[in-house]
C-alpha positions in Angstrom: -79.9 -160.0 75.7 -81.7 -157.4 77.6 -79.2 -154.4 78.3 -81.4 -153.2 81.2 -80.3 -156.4 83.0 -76.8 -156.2 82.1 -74.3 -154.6 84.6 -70.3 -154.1 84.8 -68.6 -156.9 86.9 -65.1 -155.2 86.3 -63.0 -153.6 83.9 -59.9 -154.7 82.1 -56.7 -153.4 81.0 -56.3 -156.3 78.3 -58.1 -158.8 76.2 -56.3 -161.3 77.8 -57.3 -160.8 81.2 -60.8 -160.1 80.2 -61.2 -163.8 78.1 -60.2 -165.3 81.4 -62.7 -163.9 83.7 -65.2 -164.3 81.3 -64.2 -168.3 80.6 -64.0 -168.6 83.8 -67.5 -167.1 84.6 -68.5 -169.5 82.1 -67.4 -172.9 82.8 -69.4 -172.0 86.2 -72.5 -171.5 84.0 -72.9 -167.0 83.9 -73.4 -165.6 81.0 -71.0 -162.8 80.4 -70.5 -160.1 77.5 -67.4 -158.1 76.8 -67.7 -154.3 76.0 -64.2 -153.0 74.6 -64.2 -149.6 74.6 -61.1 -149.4 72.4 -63.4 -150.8 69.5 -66.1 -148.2 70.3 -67.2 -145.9 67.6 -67.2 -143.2 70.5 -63.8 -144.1 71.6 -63.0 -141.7 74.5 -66.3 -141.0 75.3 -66.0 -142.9 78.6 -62.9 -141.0 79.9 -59.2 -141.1 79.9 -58.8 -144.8 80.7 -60.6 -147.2 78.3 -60.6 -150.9 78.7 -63.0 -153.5 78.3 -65.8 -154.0 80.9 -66.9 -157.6 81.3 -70.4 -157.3 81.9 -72.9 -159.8 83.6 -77.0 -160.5 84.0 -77.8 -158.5 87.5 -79.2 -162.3 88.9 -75.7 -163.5 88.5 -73.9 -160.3 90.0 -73.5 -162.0 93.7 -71.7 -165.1 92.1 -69.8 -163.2 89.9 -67.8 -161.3 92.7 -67.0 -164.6 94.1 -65.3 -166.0 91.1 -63.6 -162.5 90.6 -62.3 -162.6 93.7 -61.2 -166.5 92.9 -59.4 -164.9 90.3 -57.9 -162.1 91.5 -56.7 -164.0 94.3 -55.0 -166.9 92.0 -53.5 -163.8 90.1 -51.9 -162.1 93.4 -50.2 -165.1 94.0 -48.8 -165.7 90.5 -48.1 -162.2 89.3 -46.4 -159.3 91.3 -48.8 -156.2 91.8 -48.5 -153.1 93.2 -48.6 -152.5 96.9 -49.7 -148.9 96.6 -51.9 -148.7 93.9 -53.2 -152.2 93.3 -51.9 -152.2 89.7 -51.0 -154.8 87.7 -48.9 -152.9 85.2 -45.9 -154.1 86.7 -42.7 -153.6 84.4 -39.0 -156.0 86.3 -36.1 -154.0 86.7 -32.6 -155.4 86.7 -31.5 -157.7 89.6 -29.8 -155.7 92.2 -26.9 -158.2 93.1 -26.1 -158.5 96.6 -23.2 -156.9 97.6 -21.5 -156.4 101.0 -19.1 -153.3 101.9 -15.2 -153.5 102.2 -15.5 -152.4 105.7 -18.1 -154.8 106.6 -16.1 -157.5 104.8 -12.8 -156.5 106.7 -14.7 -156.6 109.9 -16.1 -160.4 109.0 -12.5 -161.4 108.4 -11.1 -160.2 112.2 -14.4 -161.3 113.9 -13.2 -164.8 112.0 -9.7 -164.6 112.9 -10.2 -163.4 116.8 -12.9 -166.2 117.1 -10.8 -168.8 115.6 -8.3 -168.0 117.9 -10.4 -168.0 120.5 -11.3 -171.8 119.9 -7.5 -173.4 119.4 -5.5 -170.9 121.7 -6.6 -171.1 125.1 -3.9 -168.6 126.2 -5.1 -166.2 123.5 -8.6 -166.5 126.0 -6.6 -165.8 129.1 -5.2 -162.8 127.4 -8.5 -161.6 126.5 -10.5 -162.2 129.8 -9.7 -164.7 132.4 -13.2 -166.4 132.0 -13.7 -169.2 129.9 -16.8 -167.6 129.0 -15.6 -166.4 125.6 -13.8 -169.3 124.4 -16.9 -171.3 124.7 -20.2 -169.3 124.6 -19.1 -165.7 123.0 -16.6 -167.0 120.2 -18.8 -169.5 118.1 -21.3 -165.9 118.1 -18.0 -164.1 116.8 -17.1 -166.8 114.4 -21.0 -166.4 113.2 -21.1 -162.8 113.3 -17.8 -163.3 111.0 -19.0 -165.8 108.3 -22.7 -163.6 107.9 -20.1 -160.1 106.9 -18.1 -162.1 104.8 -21.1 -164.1 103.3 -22.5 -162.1 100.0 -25.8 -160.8 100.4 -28.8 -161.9 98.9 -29.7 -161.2 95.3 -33.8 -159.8 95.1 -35.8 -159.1 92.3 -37.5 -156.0 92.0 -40.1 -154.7 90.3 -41.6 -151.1 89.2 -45.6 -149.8 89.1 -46.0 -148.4 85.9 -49.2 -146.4 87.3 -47.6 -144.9 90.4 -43.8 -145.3 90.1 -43.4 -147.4 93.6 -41.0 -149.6 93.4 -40.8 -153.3 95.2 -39.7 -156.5 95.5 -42.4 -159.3 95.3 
């Protein structure tokens, strides 16, 4: 191979991730070369951040970027990545279990109870506002409002940039 017509497509964090770009590049018919800088005799001589540069003839560039961004896209939609930074050094944290507050659950419970009575008593309704209003439009909303407090919340999974620290939920 001529190195003058070589040039860097991307670089990788991992072998793994590298091999797939590359196979992938080559079931489409590019030639690609990996360069891992870790194996270099003049480790750190490229900086702070080595990795392994998959690296492609300068005719296939264009083509290249289109399967990368195949990739990359395929990838995003698997794998959790950072909003921030764009990293994919993404370590899960514990679930975070939904829970709801005694207040709030308190409050679900009377919303429950006034609604419900709201529905069978009619008198209770009379007491509350001479319309009939509540007992058929505003006390189902109640009754709702009631079950949603009392209802635990949803459990998410979220996840932590290892680059920048942010921390999400996918």
């Amino acid at each position: 191979m001529d190195n003058e017509g070589l040039i860097t497509l991307t670089k990788c964090g991992n072998t793994i991730a590298a091999d797939e770009i590359a196979s992938k590049l080559a079931s489409n018919g590019i030639t690609a070369s990996l360069h891992d800088e870790l194996n270099d005799p003049a480790y750190g001589a490229y900086g702070p951040n080595p990795g392994i540069e998959v690296r492609v003839f300068k005719k296939d560039y264009e083509q290249s970027l289109r399967i990368l961004k195949e990739i990359r896209t395929s990838r995003s939609e698997q794998l959790p990545w950072c909003p921030r930074c764009g990293s994919d050094k993404i370590k899960a944290l514990p679930n975070k279990e939904g829970k709801r507050s005694t207040p709030a659950i308190l409050l679900g419970i009377v919303l429950m109870i006034l609604s419900c009575a709201g529905l069978i008593l009619p008198s209770f309704v009379e007491a509350l506002a001479s319309l009939r209003l509540y007992g058929y439009i505003i006390s189902p909303f109640v009754l709702l409002g009631g079950v949603l407090l009392v209802l635990p919340k949803q459990d998410y999974k979220y996840y932590q940039c290892i680059e920048c620290g942010k921390v999400f939920k996918k």
